[in-house]
C-alpha positions in Angstrom: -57.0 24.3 44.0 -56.6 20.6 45.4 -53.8 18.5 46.1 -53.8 14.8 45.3 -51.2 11.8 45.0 -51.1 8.9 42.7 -50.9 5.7 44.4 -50.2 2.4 42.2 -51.2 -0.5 43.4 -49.5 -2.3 40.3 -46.9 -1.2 38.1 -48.0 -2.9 34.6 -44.6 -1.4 32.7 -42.0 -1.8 35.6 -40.9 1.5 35.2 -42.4 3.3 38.0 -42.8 1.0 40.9 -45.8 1.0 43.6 -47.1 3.1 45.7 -46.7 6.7 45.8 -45.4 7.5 42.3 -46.5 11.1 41.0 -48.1 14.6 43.4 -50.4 16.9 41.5 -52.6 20.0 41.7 -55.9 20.3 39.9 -56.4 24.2 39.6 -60.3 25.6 39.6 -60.2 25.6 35.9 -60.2 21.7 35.9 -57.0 21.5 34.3 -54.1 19.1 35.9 -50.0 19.4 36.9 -48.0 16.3 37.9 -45.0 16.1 39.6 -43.5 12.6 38.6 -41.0 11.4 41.5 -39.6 7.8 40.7 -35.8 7.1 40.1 -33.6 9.2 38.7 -36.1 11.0 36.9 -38.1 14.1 38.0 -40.5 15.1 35.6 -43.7 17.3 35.5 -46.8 17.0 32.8 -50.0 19.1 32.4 -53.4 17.6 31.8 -56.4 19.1 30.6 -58.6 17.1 33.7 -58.1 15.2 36.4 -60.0 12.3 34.1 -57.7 12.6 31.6 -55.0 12.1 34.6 -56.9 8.9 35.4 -57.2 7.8 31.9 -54.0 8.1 31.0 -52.6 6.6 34.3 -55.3 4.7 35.8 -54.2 1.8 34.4 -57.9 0.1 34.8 -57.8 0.8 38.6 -54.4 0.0 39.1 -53.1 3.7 39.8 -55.5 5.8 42.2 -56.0 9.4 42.8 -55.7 9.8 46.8 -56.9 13.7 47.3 -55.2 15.8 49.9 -56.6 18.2 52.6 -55.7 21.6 52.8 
């Protein structure tokens, strides 16, 4: 299991704002749980891959995945 952050350099919506916006786990199967923390709003989503995280949210670059150590 590994621990990562998403870090957006530029929020392209306006919704989410910069910097540290969402924590996850990728579990040894590949597949992906993020903990959105922004606003109001506390929300979780499951992913089949950490690619699909960074397609989905990469925003060309503009979100990154910042891995934690254990």
């Amino acid at each position: 299991m590994y621990l990562f952050q998403l870090y957006r350099d530029v929020d392209i919506n306006g919704i989410s704002g910069t910097g540290i916006v969402a924590e996850g786990v990728e579990f040894s199967n590949g597949s992906v749980v993020l903990s959105w923390s922004f606003g109001d709003y506390h929300t979780h989503e499951s992913l089949p891959s950490i690619s699909a995280v960074r397609h989905i949210h990469g925003h060309t670059g503009k979100t990154r995945v910042l891995w934690k150590n254990l």
